[in-house]
TORVEXMAR-633646 format. One record per residue: residue in one letter; x, y, z of N, C-alpha, C, O in turn. Coordinates in steps of 0.001 Angstrom, whole numbers, padded with zeros to 6 digits. Layout:
# TORVEXMAR-633646
PT  rest      nc1      nc2      nc3     cac1     cac2     cac3      cc1      cc2      cc3      oc1      oc2      oc3
PT     A        X        Y        Z        X        Y        Z        X        Y        Z        X        Y        Z
...
END
This chain:
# TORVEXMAR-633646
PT  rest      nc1      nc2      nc3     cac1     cac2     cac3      cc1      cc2      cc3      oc1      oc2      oc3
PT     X   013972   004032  -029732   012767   003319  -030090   011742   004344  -030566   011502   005405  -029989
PT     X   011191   003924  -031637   010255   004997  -032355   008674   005362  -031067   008069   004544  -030374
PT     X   008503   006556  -031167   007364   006362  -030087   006031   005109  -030305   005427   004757  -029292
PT     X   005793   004729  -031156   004703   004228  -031559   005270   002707  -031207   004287   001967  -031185
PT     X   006178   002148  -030995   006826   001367  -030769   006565   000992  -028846   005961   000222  -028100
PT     X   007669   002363  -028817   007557   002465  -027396   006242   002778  -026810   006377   003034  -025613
PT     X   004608   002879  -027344   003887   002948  -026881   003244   001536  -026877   002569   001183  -025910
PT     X   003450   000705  -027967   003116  -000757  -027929   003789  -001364  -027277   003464  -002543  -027415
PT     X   004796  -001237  -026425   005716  -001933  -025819   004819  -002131  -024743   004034  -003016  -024403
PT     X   005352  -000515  -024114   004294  -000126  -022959   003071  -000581  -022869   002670  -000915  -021754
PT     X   002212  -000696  -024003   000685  -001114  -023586   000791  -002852  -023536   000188  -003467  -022655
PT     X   001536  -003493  -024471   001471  -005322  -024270   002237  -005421  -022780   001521  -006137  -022080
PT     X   003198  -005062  -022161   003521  -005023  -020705   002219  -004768  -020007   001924  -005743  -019316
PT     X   001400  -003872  -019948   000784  -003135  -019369  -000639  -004382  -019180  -001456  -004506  -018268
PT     X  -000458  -005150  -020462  -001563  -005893  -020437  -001164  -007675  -019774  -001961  -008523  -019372
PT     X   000097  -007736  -019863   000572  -008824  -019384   000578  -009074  -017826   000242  -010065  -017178
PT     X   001096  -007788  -017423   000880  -007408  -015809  -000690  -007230  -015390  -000852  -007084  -014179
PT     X  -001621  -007220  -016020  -002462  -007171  -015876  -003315  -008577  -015526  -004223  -008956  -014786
PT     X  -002506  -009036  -016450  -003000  -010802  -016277  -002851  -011687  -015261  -003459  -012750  -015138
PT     X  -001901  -011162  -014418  -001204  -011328  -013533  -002233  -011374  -012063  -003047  -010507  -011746
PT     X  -001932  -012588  -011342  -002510  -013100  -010159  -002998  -011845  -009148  -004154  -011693  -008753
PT     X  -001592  -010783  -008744  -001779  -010040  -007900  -002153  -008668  -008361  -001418  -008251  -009257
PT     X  -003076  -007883  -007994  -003473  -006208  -008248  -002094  -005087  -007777  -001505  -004894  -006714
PT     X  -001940  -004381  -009478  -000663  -003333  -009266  -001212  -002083  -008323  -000620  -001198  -007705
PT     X  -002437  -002370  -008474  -003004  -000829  -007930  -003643  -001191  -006955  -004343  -002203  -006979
PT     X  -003518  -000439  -005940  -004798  -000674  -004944  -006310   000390  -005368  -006486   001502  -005866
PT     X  -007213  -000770  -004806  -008828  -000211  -005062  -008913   000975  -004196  -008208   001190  -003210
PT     X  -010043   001881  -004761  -010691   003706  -004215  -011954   003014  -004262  -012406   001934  -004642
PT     X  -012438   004366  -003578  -013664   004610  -002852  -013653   004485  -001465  -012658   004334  -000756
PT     X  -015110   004573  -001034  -015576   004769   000034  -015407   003490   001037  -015462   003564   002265
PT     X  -015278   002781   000581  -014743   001911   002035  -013278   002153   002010  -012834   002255   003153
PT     X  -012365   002279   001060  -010673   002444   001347  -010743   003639   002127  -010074   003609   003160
PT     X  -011166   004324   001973  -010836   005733   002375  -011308   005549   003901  -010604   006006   004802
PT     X  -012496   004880   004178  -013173   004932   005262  -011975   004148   006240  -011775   004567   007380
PT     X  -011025   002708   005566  -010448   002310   006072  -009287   002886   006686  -008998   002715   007871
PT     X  -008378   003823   005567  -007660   004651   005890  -007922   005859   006849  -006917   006455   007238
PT     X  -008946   006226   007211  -009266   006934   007532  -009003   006189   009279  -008212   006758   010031
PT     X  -009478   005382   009575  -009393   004190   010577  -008553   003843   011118  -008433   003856   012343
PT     X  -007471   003295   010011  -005927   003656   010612  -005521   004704   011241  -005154   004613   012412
PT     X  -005515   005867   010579  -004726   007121   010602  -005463   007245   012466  -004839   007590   013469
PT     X  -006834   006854   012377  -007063   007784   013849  -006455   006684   014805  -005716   007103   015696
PT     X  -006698   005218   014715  -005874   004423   015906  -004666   004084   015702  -004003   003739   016680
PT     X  -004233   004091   014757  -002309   004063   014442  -001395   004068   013700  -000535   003362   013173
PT     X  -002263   006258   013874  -001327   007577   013163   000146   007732   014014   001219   008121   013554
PT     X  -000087   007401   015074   001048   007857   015955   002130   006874   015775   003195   007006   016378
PT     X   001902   005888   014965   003115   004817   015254   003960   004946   014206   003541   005604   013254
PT     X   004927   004533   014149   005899   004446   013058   006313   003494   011929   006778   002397   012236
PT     X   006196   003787   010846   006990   002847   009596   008144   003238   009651   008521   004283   010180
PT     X   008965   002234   008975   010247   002629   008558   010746   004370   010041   010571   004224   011251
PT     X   011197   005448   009537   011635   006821   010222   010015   007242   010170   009967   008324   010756
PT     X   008724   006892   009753   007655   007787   009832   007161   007960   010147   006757   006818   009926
PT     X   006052   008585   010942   004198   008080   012025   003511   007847   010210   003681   008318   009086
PT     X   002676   006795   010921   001672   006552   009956   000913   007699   009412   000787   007869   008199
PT     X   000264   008705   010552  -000294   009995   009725   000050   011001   008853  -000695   011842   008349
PT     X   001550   010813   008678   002466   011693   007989   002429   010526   006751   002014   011154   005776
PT     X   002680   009074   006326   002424   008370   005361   001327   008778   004879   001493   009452   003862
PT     X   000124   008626   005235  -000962   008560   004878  -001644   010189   003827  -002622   010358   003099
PT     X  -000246   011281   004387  -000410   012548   004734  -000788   012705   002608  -000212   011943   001832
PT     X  -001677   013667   002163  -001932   013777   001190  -000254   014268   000555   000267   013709  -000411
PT     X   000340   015313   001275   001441   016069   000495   002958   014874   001274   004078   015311   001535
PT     X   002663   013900   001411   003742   012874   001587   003849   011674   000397   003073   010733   000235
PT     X   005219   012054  -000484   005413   011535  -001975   005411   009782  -001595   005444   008930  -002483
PT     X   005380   009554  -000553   005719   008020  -000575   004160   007222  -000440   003294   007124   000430
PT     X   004402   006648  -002065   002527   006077  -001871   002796   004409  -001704   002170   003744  -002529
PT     X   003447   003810  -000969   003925   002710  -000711   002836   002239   000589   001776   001747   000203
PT     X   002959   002315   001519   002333   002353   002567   000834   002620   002638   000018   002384   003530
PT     X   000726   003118   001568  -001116   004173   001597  -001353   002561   000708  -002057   001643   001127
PT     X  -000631   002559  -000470  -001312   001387  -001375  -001610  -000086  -000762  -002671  -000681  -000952
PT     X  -000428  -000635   000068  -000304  -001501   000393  -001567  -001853   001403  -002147  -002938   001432
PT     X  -001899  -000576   002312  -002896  -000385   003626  -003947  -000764   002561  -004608  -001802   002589
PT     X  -004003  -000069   001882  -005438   000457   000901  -005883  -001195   000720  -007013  -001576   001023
PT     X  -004548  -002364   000041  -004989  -003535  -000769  -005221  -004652   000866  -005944  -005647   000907
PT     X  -004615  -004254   001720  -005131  -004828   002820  -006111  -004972   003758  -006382  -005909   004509
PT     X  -006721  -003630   003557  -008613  -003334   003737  -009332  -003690   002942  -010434  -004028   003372
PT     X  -009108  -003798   001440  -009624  -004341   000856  -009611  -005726   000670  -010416  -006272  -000084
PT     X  -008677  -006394   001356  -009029  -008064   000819  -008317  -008674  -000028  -008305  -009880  -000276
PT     X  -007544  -007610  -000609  -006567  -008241  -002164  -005163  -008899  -001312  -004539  -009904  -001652
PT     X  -005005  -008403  -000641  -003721  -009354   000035  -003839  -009608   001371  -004564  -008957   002123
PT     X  -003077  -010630   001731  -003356  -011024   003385  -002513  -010643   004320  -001432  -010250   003880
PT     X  -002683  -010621   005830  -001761  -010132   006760  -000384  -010252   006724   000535  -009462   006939
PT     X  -000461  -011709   006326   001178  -011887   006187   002141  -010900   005275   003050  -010142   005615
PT     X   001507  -011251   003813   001922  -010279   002365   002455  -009078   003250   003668  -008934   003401
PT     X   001353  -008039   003954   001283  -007085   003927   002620  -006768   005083   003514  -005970   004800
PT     X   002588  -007363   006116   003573  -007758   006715   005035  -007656   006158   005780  -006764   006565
PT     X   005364  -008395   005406   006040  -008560   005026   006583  -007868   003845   007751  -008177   003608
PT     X   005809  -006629   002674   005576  -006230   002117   006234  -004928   002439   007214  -004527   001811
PT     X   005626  -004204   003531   005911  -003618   004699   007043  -003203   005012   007496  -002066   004878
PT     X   007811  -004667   005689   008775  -004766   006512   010194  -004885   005564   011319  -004696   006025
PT     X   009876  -005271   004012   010952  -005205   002855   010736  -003783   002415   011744  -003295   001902
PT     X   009855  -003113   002468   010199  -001907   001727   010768  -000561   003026   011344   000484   002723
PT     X   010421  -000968   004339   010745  -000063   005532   011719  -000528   006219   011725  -000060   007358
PT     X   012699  -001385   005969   013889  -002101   006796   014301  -001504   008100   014526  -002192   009095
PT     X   014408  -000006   008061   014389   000467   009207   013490   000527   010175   012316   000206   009988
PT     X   014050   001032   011545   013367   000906   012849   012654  -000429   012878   013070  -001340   012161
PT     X   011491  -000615   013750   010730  -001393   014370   009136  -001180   014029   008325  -000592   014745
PT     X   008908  -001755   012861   007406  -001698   012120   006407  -002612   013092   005201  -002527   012859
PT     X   006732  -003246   013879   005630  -004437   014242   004769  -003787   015122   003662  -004323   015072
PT     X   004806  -002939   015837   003814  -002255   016614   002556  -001942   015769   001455  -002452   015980
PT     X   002891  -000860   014582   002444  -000020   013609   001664  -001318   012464   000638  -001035   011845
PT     X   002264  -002555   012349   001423  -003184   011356   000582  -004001   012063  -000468  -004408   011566
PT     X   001060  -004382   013568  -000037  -005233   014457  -000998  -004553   014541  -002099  -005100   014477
PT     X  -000870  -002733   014760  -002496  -002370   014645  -003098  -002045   013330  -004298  -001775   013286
PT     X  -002453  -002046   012373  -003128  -002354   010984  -003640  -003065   011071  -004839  -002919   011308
PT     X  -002958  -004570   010911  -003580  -005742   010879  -004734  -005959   011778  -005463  -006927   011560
PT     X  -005015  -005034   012925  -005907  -005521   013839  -007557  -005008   013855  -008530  -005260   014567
PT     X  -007296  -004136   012648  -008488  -003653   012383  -009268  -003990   011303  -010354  -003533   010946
PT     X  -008432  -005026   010728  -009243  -005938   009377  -009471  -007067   010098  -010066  -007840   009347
PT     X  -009301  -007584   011206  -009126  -009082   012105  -010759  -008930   012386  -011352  -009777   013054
END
């Protein structure tokens, strides 16, 4: 595909997903961060999937799954359940419900 092609491809996708009900990105600033920040101190110690939350959250930890998802759940863009469940499909392993009950319990 010629680049100019493959850059119009890319941008009409880019704008279609955009149109789209749910946010690809989670929102920055000062309340996400403040939120994350919130987590990490009451439940850094718990585990996703094999991880503690403070090691997710960790700047030099490649997996931005967990940071985004937290991020759109302090913010309001998705609800407990979503996130829940969101969560629990992308971390199949171990026992997440400890670790998202106190997520969830600090937007409650």
């Amino acid at each position: 595909m010629p680049p100019l092609l493959s850059f119009v491809t890319f941008a009409s996708v880019a704008l279609l997903l955009g149109g789209c009900g749910g946010s690809l990105v989670a929102p920055e600033g000062p309340a996400s961060n403040a939120f994350l920040n919130q987590v990490n101190a009451r439940c850094g110690k718990l585990s996703v999937g094999s991880q503690p939350i403070n090691y997710l959250l960790n700047m030099s930890s490649d997996d931005t799954t967990f940071l985004d998802e937290t991020t759109k759940l302090g913010a309001g863009t998705i609800d407990a359940e979503t996130y829940a469940s969101d969560i629990n499909s992308f971390y199949p392993m171990g026992n997440n419900q400890a670790a998202i009950d106190c997520v969830i319990g600090l937007v409650e």
